[in-house]
PyMOL Python script that loads the backbone (N, CA, C, O; Angstrom):
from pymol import cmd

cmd.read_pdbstr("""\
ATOM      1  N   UNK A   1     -17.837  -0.975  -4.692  1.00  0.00           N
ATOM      2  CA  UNK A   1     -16.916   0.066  -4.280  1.00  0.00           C
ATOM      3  C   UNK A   1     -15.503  -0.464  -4.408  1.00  0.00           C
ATOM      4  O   UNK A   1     -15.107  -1.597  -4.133  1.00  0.00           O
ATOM      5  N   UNK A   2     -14.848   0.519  -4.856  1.00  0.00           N
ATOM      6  CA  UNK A   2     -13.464  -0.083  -5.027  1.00  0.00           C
ATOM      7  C   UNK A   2     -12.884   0.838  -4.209  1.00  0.00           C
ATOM      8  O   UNK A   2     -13.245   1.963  -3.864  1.00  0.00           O
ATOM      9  N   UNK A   3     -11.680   0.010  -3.891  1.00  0.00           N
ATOM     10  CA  UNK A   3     -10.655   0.655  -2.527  1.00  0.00           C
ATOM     11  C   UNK A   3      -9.366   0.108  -2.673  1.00  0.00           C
ATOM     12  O   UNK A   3      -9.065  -1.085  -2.694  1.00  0.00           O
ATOM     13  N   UNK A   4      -8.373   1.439  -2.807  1.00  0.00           N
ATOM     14  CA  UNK A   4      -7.316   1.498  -3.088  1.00  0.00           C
ATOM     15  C   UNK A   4      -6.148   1.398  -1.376  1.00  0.00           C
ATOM     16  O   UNK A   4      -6.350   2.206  -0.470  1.00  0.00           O
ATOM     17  N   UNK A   5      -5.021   0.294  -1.259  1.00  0.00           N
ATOM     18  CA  UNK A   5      -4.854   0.608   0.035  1.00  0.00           C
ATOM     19  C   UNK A   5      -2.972   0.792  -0.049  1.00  0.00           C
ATOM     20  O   UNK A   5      -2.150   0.199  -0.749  1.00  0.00           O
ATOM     21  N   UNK A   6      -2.783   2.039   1.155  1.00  0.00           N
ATOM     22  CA  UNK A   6      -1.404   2.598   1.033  1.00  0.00           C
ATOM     23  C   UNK A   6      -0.530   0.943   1.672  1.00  0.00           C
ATOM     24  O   UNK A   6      -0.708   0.124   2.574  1.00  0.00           O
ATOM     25  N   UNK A   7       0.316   1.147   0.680  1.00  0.00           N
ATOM     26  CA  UNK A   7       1.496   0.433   1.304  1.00  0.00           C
ATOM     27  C   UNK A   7       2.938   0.928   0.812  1.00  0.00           C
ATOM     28  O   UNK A   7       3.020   1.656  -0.177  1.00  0.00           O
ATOM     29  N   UNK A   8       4.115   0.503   1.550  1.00  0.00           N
ATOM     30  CA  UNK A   8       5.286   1.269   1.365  1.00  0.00           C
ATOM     31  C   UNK A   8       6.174   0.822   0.424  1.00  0.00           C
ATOM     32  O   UNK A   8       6.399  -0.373   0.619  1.00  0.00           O
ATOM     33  N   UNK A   9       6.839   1.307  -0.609  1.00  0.00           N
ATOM     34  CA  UNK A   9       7.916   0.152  -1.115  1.00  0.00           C
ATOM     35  C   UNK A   9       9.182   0.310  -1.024  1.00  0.00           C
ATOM     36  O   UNK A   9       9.965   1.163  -1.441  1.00  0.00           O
ATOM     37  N   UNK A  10       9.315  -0.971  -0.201  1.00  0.00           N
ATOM     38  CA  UNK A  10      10.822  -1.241   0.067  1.00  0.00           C
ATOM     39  C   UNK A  10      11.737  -2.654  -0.521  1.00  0.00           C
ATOM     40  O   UNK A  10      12.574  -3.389   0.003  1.00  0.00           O
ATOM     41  N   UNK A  11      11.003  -2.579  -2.077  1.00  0.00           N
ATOM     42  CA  UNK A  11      12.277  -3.171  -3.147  1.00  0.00           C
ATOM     43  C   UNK A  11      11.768  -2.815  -4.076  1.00  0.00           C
ATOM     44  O   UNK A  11      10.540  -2.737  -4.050  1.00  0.00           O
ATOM     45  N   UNK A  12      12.647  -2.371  -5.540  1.00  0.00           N
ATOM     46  CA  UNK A  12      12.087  -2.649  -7.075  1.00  0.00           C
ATOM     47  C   UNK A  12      12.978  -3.332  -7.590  1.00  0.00           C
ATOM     48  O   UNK A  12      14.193  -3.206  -7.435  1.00  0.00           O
ATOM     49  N   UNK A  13      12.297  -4.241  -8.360  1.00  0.00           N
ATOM     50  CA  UNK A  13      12.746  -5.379  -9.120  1.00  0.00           C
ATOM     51  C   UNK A  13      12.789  -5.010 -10.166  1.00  0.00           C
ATOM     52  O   UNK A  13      12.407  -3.895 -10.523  1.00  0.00           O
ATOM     53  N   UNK A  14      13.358  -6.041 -11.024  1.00  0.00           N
ATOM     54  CA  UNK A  14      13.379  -6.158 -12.981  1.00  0.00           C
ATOM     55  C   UNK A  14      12.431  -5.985 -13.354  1.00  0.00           C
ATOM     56  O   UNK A  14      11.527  -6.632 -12.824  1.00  0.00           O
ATOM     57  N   UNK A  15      12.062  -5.003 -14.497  1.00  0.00           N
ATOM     58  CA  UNK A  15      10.372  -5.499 -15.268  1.00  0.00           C
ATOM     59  C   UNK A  15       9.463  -4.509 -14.317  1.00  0.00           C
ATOM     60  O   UNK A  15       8.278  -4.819 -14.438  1.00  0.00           O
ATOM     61  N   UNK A  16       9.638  -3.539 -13.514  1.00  0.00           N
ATOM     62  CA  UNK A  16       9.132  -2.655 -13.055  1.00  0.00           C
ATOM     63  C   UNK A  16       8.139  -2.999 -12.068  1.00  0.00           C
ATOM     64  O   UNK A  16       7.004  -2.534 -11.957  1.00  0.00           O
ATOM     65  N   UNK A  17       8.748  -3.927 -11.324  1.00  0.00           N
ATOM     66  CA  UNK A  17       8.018  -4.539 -10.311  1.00  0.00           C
ATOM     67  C   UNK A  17       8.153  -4.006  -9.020  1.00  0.00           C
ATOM     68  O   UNK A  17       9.300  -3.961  -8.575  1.00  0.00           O
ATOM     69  N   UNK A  18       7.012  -3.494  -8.151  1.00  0.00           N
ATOM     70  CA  UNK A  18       8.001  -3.581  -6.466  1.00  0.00           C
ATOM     71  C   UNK A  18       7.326  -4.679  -5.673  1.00  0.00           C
ATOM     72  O   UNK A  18       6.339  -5.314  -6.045  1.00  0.00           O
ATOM     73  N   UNK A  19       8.132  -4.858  -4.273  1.00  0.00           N
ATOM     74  CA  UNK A  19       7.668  -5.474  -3.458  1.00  0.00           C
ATOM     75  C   UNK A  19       7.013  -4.241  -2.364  1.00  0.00           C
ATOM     76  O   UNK A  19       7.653  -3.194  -2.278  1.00  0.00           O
ATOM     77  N   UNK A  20       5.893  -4.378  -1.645  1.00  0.00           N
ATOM     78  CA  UNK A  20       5.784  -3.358  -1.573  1.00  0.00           C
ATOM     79  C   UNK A  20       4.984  -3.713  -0.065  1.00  0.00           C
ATOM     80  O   UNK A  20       4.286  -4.724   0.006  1.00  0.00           O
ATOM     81  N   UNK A  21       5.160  -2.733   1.205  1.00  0.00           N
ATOM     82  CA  UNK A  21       4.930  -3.520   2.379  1.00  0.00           C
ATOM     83  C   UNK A  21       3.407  -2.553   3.308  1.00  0.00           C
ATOM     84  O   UNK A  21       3.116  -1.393   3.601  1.00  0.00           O
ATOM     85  N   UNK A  22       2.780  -4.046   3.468  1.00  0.00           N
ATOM     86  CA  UNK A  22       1.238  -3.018   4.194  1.00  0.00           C
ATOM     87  C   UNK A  22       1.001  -2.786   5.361  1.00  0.00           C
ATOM     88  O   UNK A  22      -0.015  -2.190   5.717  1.00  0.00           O
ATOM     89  N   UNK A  23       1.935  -3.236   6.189  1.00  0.00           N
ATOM     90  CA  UNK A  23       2.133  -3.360   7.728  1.00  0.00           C
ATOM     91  C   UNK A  23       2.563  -4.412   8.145  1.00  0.00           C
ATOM     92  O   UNK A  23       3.468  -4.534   8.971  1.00  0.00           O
ATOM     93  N   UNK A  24       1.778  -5.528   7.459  1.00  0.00           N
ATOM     94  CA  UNK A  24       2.082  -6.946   8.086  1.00  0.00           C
ATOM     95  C   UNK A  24       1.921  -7.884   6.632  1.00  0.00           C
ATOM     96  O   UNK A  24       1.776  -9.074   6.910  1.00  0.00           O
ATOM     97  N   UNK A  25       1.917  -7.647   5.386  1.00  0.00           N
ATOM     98  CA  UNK A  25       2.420  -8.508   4.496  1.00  0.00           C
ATOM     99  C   UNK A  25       2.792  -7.393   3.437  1.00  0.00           C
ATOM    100  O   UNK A  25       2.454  -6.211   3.391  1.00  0.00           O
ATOM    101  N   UNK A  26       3.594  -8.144   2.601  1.00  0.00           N
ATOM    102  CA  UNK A  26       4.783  -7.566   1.457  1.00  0.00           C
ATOM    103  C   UNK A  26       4.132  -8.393   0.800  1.00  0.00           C
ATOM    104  O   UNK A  26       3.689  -9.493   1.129  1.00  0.00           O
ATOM    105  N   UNK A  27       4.061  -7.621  -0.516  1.00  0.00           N
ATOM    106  CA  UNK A  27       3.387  -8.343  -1.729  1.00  0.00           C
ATOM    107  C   UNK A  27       4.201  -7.673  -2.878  1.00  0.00           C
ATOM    108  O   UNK A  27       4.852  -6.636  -2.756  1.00  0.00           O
ATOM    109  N   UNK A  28       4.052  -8.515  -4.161  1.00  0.00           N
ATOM    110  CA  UNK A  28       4.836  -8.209  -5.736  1.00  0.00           C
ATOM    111  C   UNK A  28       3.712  -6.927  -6.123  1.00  0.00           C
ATOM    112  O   UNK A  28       2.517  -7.156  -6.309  1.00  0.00           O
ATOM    113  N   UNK A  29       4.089  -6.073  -6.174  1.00  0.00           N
ATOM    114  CA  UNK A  29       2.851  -4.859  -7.706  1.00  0.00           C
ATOM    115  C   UNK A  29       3.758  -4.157  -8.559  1.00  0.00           C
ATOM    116  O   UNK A  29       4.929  -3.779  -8.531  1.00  0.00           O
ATOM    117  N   UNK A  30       2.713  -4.124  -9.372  1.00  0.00           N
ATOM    118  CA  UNK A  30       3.280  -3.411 -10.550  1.00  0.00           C
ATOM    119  C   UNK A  30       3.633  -1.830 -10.642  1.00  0.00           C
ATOM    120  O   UNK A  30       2.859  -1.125  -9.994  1.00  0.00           O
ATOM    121  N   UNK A  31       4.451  -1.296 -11.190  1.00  0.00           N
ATOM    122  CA  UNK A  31       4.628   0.089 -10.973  1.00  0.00           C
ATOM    123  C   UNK A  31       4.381   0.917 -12.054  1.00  0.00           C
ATOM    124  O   UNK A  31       4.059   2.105 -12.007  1.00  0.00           O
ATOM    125  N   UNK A  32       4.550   0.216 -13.040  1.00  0.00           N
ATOM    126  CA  UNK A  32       4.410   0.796 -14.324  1.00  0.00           C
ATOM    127  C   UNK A  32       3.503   2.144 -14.101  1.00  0.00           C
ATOM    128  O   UNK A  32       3.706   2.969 -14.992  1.00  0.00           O
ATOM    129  N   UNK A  33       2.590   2.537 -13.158  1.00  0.00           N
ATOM    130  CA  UNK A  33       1.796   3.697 -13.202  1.00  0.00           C
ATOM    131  C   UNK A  33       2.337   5.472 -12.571  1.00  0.00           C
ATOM    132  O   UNK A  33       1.876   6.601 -12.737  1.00  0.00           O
ATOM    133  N   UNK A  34       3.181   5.070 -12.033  1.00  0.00           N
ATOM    134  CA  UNK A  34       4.036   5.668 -10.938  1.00  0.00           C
ATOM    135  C   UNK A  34       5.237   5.311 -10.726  1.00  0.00           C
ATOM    136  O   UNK A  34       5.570   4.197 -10.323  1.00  0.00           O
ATOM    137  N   UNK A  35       6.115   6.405 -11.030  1.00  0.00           N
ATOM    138  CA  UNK A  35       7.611   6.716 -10.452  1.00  0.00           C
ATOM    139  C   UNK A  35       7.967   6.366  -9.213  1.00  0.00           C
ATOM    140  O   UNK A  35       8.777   7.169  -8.750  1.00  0.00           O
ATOM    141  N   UNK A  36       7.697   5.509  -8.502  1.00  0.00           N
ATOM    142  CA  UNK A  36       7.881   5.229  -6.891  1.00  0.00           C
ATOM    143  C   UNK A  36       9.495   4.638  -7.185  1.00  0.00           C
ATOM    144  O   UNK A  36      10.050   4.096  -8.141  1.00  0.00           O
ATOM    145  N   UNK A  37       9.917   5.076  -5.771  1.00  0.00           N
ATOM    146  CA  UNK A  37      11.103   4.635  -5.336  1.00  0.00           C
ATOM    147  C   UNK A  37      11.513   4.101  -3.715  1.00  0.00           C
ATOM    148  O   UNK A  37      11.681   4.922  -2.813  1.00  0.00           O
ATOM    149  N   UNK A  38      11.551   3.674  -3.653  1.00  0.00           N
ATOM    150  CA  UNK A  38      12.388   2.309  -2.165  1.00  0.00           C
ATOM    151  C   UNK A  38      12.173   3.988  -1.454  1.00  0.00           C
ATOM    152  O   UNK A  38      12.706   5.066  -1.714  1.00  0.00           O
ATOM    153  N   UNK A  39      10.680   3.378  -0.032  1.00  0.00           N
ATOM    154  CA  UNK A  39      10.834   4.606   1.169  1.00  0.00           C
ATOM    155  C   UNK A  39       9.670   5.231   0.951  1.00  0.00           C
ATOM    156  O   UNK A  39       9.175   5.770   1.940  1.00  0.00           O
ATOM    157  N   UNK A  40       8.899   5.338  -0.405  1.00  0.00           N
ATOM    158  CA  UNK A  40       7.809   6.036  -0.678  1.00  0.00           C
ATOM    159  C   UNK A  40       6.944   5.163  -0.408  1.00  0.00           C
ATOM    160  O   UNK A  40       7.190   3.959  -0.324  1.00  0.00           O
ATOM    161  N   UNK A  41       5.349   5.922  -0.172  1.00  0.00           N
ATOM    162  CA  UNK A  41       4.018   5.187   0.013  1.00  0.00           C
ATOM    163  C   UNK A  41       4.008   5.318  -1.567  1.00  0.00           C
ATOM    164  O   UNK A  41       4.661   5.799  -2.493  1.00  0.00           O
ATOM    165  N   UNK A  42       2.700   4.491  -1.260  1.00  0.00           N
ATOM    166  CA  UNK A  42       1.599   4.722  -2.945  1.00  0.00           C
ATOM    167  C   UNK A  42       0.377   3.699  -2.162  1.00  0.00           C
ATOM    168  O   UNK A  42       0.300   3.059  -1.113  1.00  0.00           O
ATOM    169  N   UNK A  43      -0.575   3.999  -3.459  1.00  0.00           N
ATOM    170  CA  UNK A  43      -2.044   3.611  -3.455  1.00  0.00           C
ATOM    171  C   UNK A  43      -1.931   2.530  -4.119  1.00  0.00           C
ATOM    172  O   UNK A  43      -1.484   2.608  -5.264  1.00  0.00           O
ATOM    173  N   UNK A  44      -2.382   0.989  -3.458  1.00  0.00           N
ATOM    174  CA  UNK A  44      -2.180   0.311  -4.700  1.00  0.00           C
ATOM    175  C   UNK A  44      -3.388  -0.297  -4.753  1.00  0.00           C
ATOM    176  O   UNK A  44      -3.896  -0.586  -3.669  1.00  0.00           O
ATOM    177  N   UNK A  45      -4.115  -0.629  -5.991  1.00  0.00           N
ATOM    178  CA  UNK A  45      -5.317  -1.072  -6.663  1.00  0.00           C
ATOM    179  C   UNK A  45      -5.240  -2.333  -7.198  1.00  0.00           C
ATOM    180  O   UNK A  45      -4.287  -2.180  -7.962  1.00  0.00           O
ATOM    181  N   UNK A  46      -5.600  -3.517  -7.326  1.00  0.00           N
ATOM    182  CA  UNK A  46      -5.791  -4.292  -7.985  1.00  0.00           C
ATOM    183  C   UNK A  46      -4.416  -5.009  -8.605  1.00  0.00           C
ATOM    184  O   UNK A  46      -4.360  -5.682  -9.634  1.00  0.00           O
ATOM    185  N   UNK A  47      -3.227  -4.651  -7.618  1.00  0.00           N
ATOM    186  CA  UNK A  47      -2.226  -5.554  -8.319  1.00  0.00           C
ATOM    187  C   UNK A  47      -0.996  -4.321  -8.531  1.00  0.00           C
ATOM    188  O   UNK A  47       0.196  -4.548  -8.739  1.00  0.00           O
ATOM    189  N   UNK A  48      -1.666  -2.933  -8.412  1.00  0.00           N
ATOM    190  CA  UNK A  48      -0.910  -1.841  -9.565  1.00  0.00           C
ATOM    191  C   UNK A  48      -0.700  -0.687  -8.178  1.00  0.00           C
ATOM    192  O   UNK A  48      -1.063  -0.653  -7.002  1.00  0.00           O
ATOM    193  N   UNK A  49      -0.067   0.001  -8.909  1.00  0.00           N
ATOM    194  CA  UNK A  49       0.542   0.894  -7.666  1.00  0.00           C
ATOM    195  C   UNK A  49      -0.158   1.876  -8.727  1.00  0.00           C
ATOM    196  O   UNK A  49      -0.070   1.600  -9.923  1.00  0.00           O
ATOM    197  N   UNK A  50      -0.843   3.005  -8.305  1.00  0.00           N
ATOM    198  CA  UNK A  50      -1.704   3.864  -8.901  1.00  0.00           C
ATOM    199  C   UNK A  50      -1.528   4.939  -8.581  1.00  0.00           C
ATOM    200  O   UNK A  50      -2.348   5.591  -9.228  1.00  0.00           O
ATOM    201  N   UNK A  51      -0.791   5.795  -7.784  1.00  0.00           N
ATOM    202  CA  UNK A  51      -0.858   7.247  -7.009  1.00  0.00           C
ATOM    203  C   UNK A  51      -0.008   6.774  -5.871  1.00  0.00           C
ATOM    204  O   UNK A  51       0.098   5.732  -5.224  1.00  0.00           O
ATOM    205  N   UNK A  52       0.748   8.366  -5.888  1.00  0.00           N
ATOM    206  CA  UNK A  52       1.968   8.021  -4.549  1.00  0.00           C
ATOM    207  C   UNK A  52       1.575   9.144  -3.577  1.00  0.00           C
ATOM    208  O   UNK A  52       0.750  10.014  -3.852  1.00  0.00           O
ATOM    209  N   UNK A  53       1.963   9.087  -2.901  1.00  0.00           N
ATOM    210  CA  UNK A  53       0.848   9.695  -1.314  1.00  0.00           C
ATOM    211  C   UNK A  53       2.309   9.604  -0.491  1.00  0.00           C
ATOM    212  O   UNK A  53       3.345   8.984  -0.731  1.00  0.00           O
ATOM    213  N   UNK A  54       1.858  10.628   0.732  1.00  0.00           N
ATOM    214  CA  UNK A  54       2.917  11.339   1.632  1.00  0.00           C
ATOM    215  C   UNK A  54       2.846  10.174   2.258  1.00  0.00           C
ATOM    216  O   UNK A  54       1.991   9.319   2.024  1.00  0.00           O
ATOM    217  N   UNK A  55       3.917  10.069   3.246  1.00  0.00           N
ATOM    218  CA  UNK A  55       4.333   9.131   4.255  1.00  0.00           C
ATOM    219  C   UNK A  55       3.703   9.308   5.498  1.00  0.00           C
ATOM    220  O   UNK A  55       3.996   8.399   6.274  1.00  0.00           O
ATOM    221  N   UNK A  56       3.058  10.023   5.894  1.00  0.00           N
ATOM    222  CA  UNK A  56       2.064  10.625   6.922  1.00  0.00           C
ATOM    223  C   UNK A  56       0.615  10.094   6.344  1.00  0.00           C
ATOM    224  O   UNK A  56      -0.207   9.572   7.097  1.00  0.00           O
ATOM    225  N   UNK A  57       0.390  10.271   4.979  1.00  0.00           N
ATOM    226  CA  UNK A  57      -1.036   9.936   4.698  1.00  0.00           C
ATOM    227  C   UNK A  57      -0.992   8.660   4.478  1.00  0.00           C
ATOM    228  O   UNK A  57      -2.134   8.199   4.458  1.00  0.00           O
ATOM    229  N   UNK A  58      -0.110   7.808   4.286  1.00  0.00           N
ATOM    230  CA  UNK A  58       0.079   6.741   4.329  1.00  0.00           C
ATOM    231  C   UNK A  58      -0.333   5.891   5.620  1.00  0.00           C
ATOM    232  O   UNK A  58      -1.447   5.428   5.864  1.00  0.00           O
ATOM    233  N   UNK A  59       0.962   5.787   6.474  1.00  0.00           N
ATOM    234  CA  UNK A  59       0.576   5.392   7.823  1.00  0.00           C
ATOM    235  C   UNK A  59      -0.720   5.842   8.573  1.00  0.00           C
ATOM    236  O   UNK A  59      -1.393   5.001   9.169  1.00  0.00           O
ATOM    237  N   UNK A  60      -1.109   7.282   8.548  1.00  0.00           N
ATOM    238  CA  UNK A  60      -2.637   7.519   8.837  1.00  0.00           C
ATOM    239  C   UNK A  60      -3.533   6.887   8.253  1.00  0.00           C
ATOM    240  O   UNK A  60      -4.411   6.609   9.070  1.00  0.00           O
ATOM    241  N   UNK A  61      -3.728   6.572   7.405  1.00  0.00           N
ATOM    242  CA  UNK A  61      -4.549   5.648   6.385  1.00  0.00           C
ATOM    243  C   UNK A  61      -4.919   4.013   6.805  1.00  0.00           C
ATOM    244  O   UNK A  61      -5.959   3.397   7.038  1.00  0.00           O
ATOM    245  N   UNK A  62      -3.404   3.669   6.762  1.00  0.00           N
ATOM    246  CA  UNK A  62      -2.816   2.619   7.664  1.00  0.00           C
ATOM    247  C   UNK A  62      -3.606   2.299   9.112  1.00  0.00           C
ATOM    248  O   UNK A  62      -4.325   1.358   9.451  1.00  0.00           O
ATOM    249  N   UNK A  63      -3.252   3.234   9.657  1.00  0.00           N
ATOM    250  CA  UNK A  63      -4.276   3.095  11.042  1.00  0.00           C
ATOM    251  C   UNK A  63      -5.407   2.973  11.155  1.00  0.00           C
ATOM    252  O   UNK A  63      -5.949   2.130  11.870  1.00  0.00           O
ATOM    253  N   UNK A  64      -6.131   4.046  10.259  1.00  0.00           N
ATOM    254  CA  UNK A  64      -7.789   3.823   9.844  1.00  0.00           C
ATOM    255  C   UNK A  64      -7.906   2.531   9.643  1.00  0.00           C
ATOM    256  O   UNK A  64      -8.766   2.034  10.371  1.00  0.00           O
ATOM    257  N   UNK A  65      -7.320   1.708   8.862  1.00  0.00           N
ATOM    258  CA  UNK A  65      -7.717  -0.011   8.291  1.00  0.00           C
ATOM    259  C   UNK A  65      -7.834  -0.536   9.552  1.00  0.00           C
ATOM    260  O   UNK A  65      -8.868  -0.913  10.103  1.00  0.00           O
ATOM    261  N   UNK A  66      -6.292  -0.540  10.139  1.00  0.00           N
ATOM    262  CA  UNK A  66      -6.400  -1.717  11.088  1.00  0.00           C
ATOM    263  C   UNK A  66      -7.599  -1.386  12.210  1.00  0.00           C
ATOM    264  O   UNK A  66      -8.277  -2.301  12.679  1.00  0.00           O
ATOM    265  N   UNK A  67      -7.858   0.488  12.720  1.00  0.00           N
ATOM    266  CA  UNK A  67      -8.782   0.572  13.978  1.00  0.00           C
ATOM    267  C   UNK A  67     -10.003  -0.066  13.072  1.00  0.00           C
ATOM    268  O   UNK A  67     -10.532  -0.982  13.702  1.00  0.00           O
ATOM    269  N   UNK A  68     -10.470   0.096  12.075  1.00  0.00           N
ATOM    270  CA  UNK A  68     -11.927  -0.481  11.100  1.00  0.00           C
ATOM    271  C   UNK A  68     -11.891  -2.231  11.143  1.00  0.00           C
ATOM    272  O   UNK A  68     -12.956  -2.844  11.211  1.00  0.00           O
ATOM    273  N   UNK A  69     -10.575  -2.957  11.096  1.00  0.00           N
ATOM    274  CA  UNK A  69     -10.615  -3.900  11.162  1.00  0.00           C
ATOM    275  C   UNK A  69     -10.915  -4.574  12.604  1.00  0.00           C
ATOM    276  O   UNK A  69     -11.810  -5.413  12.701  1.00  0.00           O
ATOM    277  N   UNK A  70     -10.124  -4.174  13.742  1.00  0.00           N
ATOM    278  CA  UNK A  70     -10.239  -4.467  15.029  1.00  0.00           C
ATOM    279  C   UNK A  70     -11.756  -3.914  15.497  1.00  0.00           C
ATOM    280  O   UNK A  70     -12.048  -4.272  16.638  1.00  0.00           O
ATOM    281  N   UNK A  71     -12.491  -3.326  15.001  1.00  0.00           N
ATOM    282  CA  UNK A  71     -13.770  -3.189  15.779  1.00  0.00           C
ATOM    283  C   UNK A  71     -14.520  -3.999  14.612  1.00  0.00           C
ATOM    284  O   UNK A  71     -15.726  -3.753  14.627  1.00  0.00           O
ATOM    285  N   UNK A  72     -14.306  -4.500  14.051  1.00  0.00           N
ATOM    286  CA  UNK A  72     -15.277  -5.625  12.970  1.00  0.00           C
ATOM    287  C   UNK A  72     -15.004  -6.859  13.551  1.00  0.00           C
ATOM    288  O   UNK A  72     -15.932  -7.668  13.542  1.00  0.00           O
ATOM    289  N   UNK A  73     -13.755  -7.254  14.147  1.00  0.00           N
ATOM    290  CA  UNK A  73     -13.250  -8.272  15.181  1.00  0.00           C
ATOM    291  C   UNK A  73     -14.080  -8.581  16.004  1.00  0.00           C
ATOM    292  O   UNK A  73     -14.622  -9.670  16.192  1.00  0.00           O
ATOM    293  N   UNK A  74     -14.229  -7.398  16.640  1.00  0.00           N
ATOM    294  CA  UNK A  74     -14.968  -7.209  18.408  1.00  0.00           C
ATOM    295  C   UNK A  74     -16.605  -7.650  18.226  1.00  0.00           C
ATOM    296  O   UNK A  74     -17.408  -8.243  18.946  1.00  0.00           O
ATOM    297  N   UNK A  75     -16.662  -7.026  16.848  1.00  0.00           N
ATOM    298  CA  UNK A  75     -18.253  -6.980  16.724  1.00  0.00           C
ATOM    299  C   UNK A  75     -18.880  -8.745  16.717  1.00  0.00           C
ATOM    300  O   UNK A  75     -19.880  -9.269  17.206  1.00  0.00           O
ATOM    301  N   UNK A  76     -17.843  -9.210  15.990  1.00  0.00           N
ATOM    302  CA  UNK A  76     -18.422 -10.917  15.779  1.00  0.00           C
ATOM    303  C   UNK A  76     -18.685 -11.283  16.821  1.00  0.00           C
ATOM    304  O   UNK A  76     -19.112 -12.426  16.983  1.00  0.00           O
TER     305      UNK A  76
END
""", "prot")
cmd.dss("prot")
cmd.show_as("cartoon", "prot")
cmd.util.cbc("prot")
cmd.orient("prot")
């Protein structure tokens, strides 16, 4: 199963790069797939920013991970 996860971007670089932020780490992706601009969500896959998504479906999305992550925590 592959799974695409929202994060925000707040830099683009040279060479069509953003930095792009998931709550709690900022990472380099590529944009080349999508028009994103500094403030927008997107979907990013494998390195690549793939589909840009509302700022509401974003952070909702967002929340789903971390509540899925914190009860996988609890469970150990």
């Amino acid at each position: 199963m592959c799974i695409a996860v929202p994060a925000e971007v707040v830099e683009i670089k040279e060479g069509n790069i953003g930095v792009v932020d998931y709550g709690d780490l900022k990472q380099e992706v590529r944009l080349d797939l999508v028009d994103a601009k500094v403030g927008e969500f997107v979907l990013v896959h494998v390195g690549f920013a793939i589909q840009k998504i509302s700022r509401e479906e974003g952070l909702e999305t967002r929340e789903i991970f971390r509540q899925v992550y914190a009860a996988m925590q609890e469970s150990e």
